[in-house]
N, C-alpha and C positions, 0 to 999 in steps of 0.2 A: 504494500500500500504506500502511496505517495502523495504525502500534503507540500499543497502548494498556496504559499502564502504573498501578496503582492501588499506595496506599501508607494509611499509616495505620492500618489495624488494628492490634487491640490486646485485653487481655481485660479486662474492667470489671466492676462489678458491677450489680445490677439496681437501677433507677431513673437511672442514672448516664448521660451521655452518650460520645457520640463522634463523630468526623469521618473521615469518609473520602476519599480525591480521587483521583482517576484522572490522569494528562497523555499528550496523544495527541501523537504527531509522525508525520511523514509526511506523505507528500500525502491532506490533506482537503479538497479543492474540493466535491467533491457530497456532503461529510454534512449534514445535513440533523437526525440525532437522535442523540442520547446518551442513555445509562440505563445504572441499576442492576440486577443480578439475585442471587439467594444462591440456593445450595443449601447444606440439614444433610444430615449423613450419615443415608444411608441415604432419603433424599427428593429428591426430582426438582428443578431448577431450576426459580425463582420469580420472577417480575419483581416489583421494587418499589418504582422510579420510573423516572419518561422525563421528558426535556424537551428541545424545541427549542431551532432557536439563537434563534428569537423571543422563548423568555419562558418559552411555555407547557407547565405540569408537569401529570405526570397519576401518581396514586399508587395501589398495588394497597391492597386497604382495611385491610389489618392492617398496616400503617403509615401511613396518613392521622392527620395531625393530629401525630404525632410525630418524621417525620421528614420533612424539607426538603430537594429538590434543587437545586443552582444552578450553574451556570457561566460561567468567565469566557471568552468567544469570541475575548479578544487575545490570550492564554495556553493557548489551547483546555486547559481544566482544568476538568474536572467533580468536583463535590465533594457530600457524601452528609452531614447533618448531622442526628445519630441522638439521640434524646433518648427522654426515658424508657425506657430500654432492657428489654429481659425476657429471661428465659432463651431463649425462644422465638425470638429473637434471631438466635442465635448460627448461627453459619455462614460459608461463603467466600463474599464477596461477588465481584463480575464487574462490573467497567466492558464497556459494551456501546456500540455508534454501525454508525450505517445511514443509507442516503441514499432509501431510501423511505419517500413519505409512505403514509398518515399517523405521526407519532409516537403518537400515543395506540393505547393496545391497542386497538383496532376488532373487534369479534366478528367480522370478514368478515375480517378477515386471521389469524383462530387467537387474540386477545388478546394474554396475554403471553408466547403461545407462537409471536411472527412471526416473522421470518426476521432476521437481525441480521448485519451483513456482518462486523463484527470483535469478536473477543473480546478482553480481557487476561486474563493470568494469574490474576488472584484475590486478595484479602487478607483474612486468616481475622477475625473476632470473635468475641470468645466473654464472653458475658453471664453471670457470675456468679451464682447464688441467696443 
């Protein structure tokens, strides 16, 4: 079992940054991927970044370019580093981890909509205008 705890949230305003970070404990022998997801009220969960424990990130495109995932695998801490922020933003974000490959959203497993073995609870943002 794997808990996944995220922190950092916070409400900023737009242009502004922020950080976010998840730490998992538990037994994690077969994860294999970690990711971001937000839902806003009133809209569906959205993925919008993944990355392996290798390296490699893959980003949904209304965040490319602005926001950078990384983690450290001695600490298993996944962290979300948001920059130019928009109101469009704003949402609960979701630390996510799964031990099926692929990590990337692959149209043959549904995208960003694949199956995700553990959730955390969430930590809200909210982007200012």
């Amino acid at each position: 079992q794997v808990q996944l705890a995220e922190s950092g949230g916070d409400s900023v305003q737009a242009g502004g940054s922020l950080r976010i970070s998840c730490a998992a404990s538990g037994k994690f022998d077969n994860l294999r991927c970690m990711g971001w997801w937000r839902q806003a009220p009133g809209k569906e969960r959205e993925g919008v970044a993944a990355i392996s424990l290798g390296g490699s990130t893959y980003y949904a495109d209304s965040v490319q370019g602005r926001f950078i995932v990384s983690q450290d695998n001695a600490k298993m801490t996944l962290s979300l580093q948001m920059n130019s922020l928009r109101p469009e933003d704003t949402a609960m974000y979701y630390c996510a981890a799964w031990s099926d490959l692929p990590c990337a959203p692959a149209p043959d497993i549904g995208g960003w909509n694949r199956p995700v073995d553990y959730w955390g609870q969430g930590t809200q943002v909210t982007v200012n205008s």
